[in-house]
C-alpha positions as CSV (number, residue, x, y, z in Angstrom):
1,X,115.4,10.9,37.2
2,X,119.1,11.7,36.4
3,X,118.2,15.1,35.5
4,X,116.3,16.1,38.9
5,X,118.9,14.5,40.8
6,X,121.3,17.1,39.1
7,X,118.8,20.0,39.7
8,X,118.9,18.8,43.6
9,X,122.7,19.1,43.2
10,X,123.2,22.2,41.9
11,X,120.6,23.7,44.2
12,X,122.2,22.1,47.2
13,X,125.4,23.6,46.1
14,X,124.0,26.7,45.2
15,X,122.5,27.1,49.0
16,X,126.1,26.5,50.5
17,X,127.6,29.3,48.2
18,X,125.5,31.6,49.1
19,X,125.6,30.7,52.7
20,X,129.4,30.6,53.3
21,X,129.7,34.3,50.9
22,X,127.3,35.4,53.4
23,X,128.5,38.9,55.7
24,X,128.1,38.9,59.7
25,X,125.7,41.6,60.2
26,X,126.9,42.0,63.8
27,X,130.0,42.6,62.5
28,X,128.8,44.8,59.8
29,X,126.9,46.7,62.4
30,X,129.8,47.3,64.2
31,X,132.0,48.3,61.1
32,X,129.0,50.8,60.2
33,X,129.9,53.5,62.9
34,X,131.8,55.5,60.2
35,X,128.7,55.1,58.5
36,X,126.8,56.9,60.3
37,X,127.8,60.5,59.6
38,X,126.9,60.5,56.1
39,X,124.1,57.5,55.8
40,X,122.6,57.7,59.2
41,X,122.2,55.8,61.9
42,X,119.9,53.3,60.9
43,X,121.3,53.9,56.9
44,X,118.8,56.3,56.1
45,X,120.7,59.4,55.0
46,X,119.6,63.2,56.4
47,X,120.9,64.6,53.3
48,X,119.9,64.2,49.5
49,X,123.8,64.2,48.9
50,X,124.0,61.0,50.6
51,X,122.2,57.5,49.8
52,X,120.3,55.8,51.7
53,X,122.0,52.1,52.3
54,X,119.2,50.6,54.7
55,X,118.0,47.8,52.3
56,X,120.2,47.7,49.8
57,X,120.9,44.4,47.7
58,X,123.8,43.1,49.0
59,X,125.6,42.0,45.5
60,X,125.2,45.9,44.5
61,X,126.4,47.4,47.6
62,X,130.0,45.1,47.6
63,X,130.5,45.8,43.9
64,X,130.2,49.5,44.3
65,X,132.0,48.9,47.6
66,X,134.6,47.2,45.8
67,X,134.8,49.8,43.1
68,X,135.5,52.4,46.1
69,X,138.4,50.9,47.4
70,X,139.9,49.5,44.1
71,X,139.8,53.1,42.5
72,X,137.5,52.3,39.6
73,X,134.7,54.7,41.0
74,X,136.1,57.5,42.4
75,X,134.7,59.8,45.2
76,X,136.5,62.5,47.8
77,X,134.8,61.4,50.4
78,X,133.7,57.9,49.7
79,X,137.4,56.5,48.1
80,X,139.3,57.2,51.2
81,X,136.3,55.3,53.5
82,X,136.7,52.3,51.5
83,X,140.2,52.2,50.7
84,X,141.2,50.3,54.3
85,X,138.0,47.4,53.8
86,X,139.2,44.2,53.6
87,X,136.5,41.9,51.5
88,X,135.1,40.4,54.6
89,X,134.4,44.0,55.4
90,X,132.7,44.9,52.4
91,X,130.5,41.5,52.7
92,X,129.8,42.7,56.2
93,X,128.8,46.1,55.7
94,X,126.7,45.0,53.0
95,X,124.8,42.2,54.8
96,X,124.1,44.8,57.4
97,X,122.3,47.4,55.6
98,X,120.7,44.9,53.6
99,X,118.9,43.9,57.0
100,X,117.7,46.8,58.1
């Protein structure tokens, strides 16, 4: 009994991580206009050169977001785009394209 009370716990407490490390997708949505040249409108990219963010996991997109800004992946275009994102950018840019 002790044991699936724990399980209840943790599962409990794993929900109300997730939830308060959750982006605003409005806010993302907004944020994404700078997007759009590169990714596309709806984050579907016209050129090859370009990925596609619609969909993508959120945990991926804010570590390579991350990675951007803090200079350990490097890119001339993309390094410069990421370097002013606060973290509650990154987390809203990333629940954004995840939901489309």
């Amino acid at each position: 009994m002790k044991k699936i009370a724990s399980v209840v716990m943790m599962s409990a407490l794993l929900g109300l991580s997730s939830s308060v490390l959750a982006g605003d997708v409005g806010a993302g949505k907004a944020k994404a206009a700078s997007c759009a040249g590169c990714h596309g409108a709806a984050g579907v990219s016209n050129n090859p050169l370009w990925p596609n963010l619609a969909g993508q996991q959120v945990g991926y997109m804010v570590k390579q977001m991350k990675a951007f800004r803090d200079g350990t992946r490097n890119d001339p275009m993309m390094s410069p785009m990421a370097k002013p994102l606060s973290d509650a950018d990154i987390d809203n840019l990333a629940a954004y394209y995840n939901s489309l």
